[in-house]
Each structure stands twice: as C-alpha cells, then as structure tokens.
C-alpha positions in Angstrom: -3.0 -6.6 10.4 -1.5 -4.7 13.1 0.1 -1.3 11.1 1.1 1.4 13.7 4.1 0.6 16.3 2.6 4.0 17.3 -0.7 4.9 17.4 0.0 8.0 15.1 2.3 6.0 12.4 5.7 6.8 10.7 6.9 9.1 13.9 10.4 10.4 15.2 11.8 11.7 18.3 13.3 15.0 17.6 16.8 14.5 17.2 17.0 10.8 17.2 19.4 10.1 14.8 20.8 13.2 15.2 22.6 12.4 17.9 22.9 8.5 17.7 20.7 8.1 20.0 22.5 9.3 23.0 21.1 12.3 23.9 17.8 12.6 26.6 14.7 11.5 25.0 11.8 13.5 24.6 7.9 12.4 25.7 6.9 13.2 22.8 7.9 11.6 19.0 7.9 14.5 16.2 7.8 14.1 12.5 10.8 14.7 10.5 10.6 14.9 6.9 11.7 11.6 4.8 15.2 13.2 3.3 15.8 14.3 7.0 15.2 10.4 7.8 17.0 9.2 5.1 20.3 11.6 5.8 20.2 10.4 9.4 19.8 6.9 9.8 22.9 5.2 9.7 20.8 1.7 8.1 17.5 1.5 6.2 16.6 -1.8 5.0 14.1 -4.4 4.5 14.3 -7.7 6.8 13.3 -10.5 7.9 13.3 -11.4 11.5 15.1 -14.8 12.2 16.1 -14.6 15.7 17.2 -13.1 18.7 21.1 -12.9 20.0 23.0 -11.6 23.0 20.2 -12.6 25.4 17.6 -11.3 23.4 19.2 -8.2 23.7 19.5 -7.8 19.8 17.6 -9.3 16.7 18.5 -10.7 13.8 17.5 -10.0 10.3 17.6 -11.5 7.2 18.4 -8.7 4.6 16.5 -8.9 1.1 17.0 -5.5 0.3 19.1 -2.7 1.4 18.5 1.6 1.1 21.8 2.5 3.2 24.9 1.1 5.5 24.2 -2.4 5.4 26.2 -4.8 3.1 25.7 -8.5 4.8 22.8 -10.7 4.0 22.0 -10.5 7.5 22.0 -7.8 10.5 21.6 -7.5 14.1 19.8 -4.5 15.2 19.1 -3.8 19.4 16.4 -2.1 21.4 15.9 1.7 22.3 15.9 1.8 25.6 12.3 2.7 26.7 11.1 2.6 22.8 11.3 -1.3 22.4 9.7 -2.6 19.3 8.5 -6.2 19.8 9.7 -7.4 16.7 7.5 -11.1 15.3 9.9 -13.7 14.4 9.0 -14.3 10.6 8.1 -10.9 10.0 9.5 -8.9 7.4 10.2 -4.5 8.3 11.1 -1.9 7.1 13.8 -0.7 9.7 15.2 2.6 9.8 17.8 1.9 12.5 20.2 4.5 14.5 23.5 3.8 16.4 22.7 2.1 19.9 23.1 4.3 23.0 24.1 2.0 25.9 27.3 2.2 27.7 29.9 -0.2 25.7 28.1 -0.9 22.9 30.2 -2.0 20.0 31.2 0.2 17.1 28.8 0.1 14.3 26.1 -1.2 16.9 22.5 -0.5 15.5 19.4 0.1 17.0 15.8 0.9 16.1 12.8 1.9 18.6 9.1 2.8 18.1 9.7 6.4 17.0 12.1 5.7 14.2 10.2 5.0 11.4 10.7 1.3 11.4 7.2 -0.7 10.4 5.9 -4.0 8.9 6.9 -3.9 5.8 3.2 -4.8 4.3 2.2 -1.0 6.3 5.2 1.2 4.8 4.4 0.8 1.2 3.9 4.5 0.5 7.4 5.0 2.6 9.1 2.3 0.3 8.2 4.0 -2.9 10.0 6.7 -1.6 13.2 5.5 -0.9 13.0 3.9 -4.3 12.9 6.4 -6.0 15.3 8.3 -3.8 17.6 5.6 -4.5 17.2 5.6 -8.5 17.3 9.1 -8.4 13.7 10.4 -8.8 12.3 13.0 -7.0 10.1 12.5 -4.0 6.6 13.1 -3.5 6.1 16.3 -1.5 3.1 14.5 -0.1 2.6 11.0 0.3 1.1 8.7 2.9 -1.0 5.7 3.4 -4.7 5.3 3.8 -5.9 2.4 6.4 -9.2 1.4 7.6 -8.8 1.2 11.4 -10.6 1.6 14.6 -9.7 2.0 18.5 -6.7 -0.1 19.1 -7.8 -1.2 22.4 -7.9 -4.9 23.1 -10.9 -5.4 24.7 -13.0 -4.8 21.3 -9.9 -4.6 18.2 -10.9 -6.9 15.0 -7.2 -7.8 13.5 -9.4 -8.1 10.0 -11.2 -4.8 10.2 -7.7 -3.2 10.3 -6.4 -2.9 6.0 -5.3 -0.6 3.6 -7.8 1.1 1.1 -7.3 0.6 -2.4 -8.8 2.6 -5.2 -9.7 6.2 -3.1 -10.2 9.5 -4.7 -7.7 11.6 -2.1 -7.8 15.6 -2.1 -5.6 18.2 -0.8 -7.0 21.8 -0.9 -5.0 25.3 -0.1 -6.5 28.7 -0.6 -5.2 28.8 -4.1 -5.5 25.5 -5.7 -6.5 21.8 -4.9 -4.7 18.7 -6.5 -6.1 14.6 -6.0 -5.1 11.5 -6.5 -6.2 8.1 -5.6 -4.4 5.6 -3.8 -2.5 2.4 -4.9 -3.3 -1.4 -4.2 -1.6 -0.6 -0.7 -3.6 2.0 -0.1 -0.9 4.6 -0.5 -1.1 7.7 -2.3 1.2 9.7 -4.1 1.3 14.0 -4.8 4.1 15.2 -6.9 4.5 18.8 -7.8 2.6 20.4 -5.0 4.0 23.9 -4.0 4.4 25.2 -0.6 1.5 26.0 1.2 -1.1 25.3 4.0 -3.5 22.2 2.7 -6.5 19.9 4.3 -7.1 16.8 3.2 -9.9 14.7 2.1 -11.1 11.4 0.8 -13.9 9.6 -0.8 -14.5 7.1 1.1 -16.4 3.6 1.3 -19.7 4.2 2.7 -19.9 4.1 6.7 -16.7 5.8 7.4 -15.6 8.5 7.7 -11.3 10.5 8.0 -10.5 11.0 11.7 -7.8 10.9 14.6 -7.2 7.3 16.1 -6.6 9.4 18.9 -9.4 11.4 20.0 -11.8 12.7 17.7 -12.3 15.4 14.9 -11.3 15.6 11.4 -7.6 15.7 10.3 -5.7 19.0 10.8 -4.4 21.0 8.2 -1.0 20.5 7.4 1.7 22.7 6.5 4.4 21.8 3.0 7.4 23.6 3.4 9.9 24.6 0.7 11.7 21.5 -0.6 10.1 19.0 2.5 8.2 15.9 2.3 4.5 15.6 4.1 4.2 12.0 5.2 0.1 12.2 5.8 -1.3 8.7 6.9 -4.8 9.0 6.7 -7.6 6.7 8.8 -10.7 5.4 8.0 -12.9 4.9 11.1 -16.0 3.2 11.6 -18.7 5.1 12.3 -20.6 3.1 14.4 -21.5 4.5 17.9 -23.0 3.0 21.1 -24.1 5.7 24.0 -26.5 5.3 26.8 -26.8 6.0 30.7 -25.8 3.9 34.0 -29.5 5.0 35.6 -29.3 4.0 39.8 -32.1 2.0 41.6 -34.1 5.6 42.2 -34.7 5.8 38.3 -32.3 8.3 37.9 -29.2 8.6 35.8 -26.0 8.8 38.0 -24.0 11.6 38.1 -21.0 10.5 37.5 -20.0 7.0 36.3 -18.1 4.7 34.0 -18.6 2.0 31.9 -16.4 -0.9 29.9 -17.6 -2.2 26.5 -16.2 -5.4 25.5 -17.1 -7.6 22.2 -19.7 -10.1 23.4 -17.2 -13.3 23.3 -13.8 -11.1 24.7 -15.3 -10.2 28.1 -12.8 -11.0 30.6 -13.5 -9.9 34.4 -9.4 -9.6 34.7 -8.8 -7.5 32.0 -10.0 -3.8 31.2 -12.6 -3.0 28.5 -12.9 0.2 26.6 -13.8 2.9 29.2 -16.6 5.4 29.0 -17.7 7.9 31.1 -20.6 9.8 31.8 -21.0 13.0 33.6 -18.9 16.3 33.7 -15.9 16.1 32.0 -15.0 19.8 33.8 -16.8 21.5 36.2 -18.3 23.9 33.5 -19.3 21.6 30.7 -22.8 19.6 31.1 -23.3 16.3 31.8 -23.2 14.1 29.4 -24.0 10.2 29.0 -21.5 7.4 28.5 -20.2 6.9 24.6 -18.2 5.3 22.3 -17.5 6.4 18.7 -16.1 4.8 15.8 -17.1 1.0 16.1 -17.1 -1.3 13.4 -20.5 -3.5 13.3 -20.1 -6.8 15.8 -21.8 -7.7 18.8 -20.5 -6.0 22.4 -21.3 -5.9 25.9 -21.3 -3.2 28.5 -20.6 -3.3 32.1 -20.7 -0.9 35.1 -18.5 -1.6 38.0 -16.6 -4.5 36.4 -14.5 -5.0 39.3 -17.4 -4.9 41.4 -16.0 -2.1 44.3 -17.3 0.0 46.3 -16.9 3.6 45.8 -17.9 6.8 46.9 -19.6 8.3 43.9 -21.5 5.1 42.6 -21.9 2.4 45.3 -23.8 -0.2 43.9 -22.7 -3.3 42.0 -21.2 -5.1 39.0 -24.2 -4.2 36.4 -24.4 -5.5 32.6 -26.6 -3.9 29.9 -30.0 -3.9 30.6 -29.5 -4.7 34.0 -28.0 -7.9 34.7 -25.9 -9.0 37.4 -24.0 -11.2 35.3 -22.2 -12.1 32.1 -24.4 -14.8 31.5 -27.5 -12.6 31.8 -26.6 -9.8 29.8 -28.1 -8.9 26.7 -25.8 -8.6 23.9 -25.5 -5.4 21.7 -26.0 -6.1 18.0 -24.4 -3.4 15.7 -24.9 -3.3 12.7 -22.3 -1.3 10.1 -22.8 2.3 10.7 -25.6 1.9 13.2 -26.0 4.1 16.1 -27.5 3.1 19.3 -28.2 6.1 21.6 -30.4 4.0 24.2 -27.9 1.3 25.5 -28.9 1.9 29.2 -27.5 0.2 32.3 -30.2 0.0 34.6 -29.1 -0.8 38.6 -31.6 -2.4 40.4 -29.5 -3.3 43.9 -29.6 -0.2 46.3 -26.3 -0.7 47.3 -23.6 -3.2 47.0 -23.4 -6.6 48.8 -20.4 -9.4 49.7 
C-alpha cells in the first residue's frame, strides 16, 4: 500500500478551493482545517475509477457514496494542472475535488490534484469518519489522524508491504496543562474529542523497533497548535529504525573527503536508475565531516555503491566501487539487516588509484 499522494499526507494549497482553482499556485501545499475543506470543495465523494475520457484528459468514477455536489452514480473529475494525481483504474478514493481551471472548461467541470485532500480510500479512514459524522450531524474530532508504518519512499529500496496502518496504539497528546490519549482504530486512525485549544506534542506507544518521525528529514514530530473551534488532522509515521553508515575510504587508506553513495535492496540494483543517495563529508563549511548514512530502514538485504555511473570527477576520481570493495554487482557483498539493527562499519574500500576506460 502506497498511502500519501504527497509525501506529508492530507495537504492543501492555500486557497485552492477558494478560488476554483484559478488563481496562481503556490510551491508549497498548506493544511486547512477539515470544515474549511468541507465548505470549499464543490464534490466530496467516494469512487471508483472505471476509465478515462476526453483524451485522458478526465477520469471517470463510479460513485458509491457521496459527502457533497454529486448526484449521478458516476463522475468525471480532470487534472490540476501541475498537481496531477495518477489515479489506478480499479481503485477506489476518496476525492475532494474543486472546479477545473483551464480556459473553456465546461460549467460544473471538476477537478482534483495532489494537494486537495483526495487519497485511496483504504488511507483516509480517519478523514472518512469525519465527514460521517459531519454529515449525520455529530461533532468533529478536534484532533484526528492516521497512524502508518512507513519508510523512505524512494524506489530504489521501498517494500509496498512494509508500508500499513497500525492498529491497537496507545496515542498521547500533552499541553502544559493537561494530556488526553487514545488508541487507534483497525485503520490505524485515532480519534480526540473534547480537547481545548492549546499548544500539544504528540506521542505513541509503539511496536518495538520504531520509532514517530518525519518521512521527510529527521526528528521527532513538532508540536502542533489547536485553535478555537478547528480540526488538527495529525498523521503520524512509524519508521524503521534500522540504520546503515560507513565510509568510501580511497586507495591511500584514507577516508575521502567528500563523497556519495547509493544503497539499493540487494535484488533492485539497476545501473540506469538512482539509488538512495548518501553523503559523506561537510554538509557546510562549519560543520565536521561526517561519514555516509541512511536512517530509518526496515530489515532486508541492500547493497551500496560509490560512483554508480562510473565518471570521473574532480573530488573523487576513482571508479564504480561496491561494499567491501568490489568492482562489480556480482562481487559485492550483500548487507544483511536485521529489524532494528544498526551497522556503523559498512565501508567502501577503493582499491584502483584512479579511474580507467
């Protein structure tokens, strides 16, 4: 399972559906609170995709249950220019869809992107809840959200089954004044109701080897802020914590100053295609060196490789190299790592002086 169309979840570009979609779009997406969501979207519903029409321009749903201005059994909804989502035909979403933006588009036209809340339906549980009970009349959660297992999205080393929600967690939230918990559902989504305004962190029990952090660059999640009469959509992820570091040492014995590295899992290495990156040396002039790693694995077996594309440059000019110091795929040694393990001496050892065509 594949959860985020962005890397940060539920996420909306600051005055989206505000203004149909027209206006200039920002860089950047920005949370707006669910009754914002709800008042803006011109269609929320659940579907199922069946097709494309109009050249692929627009995709067709099969309707099987509907929050807000849609009436048919089926809909056609069209891209956000720059925003795409690549919608699976046989999929079922969650779409929270605005009007569509291009030049002649027809009255009543529709159109979702990645920063407007729509998701696979099986990752919006928490988010379905809540326009349930919006709909029936209950009050909404102040603070709700969705706890997934996950690790670094990128290709090169991504399980599709490490990536689920987790059921049956003790979640906290703590202010200065008073702390509430909860755990989470079968989805993995949990649930605060009468929380007061206030500035809270957030915690969880969780399985052993993991541990909460940013699927994004590292460090704990930030407190958030709950302001009067405003929903806190917090998704929380689990990360491995599995780590493998190391240094790219030259032919003199020495580590190099500056270099990177690609990690791959053992049977995904492709010479084409990009592995994780790592880098060892000075980030900034000031800091101090450090050597190459990579946090938040989940157990599996991985390569690493210096140089991949096996050029020539001026800072390390020496070739393609594989853990321990192989000049080849075939010759590497594989990396076992075990859940939770952390391997700190995964050195890349160059034995050519320099490198030959």
């Amino acid at each position: 399972m594949r959860c985020p169309l962005t890397k940060r979840g539920l996420l909306l570009v600051l005055g989206l559906f505000v203004t149909s979609l027209t206006s200039a779009w920002a860089n950047e997406c920005v949370e707006l609170d669910l009754p914002s969501q709800i008042k803006y979207s011109k269609a929320i519903f659940i579907g199922t995709v069946v097709g494309t029409d109009q050249g692929e321009l627009m995709t067709k749903f099969h309707v099987t249950e509907a929050f807000k201005g849609v009436k048919g059994d089926y809909v056609d909804v069209g891209p956000v220019l720059g925003f795409q989502i690549h919608f699976a035909n046989g999929e079922q979403y969650l779409v929270f869809a605005g009007g569509c933006s291009w030049v002649d588009a027809e009255k009543g036209c529709l159109a979702a992107g990645i920063c407007s809340g729509t998701h696979l339906l099986e990752c919006a549980q928490a988010t379905l809840e809540q326009l349930r009970a919006e709909r029936s009349g209950r009050a909404l959660a102040p603070v709700y959200g969705t706890l997934m297992r996950t690790s670094e999205g990128f290709a090169a080393i991504w399980e599709k089954d490490f990536e689920r929600p987790l059921p049956h967690v003790l979640v906290r939230i703590k202010s200065d004044k008073q702390s509430f918990e909860t755990r989470t559902d079968g989805y993995g989504s949990y649930f605060f109701h009468h929380v007061p305004p206030g500035k809270y962190e957030v915690s969880a029990e969780l399985p052993p080897n993991l541990e909460l952090g940013a699927t994004i660059g590292t460090g704990a999640p930030p407190p958030f802020e709950l302001d009067r009469g405003s929903c806190a959509r917090i998704n929380l992820y689990a990360l491995p914590t599995g780590r493998i570091s190391g240094k790219v040492i030259g032919p003199d014995g020495k580590p190099l100053n500056t270099a990177g590295v690609e990690l791959y899992r053992a049977n995904r290495y492709n010479e084409r295609q990009p592995g994780l990156i790592g880098f060892q040396g000075k980030a900034t002039p000031t800091e101090d060196w450090k050597p190459f790693e990579f946090n938040h694995l989940p157990a599996g077996d991985y390569v690493l490789v210096f140089n991949r594309q096996n050029t020539e440059e001026p800072y390390a000019p020496f070739p393609r190299t594989f853990s321990p110091d192989a000049p080849d795929r075939e010759s590497a040694v594989v990396i076992h790592l075990a859940e939770g393990q952390q391997i700190s001496d995964t050195d890349i050892h160059i034995l050519a002086a320099s490198l030959t065509r």
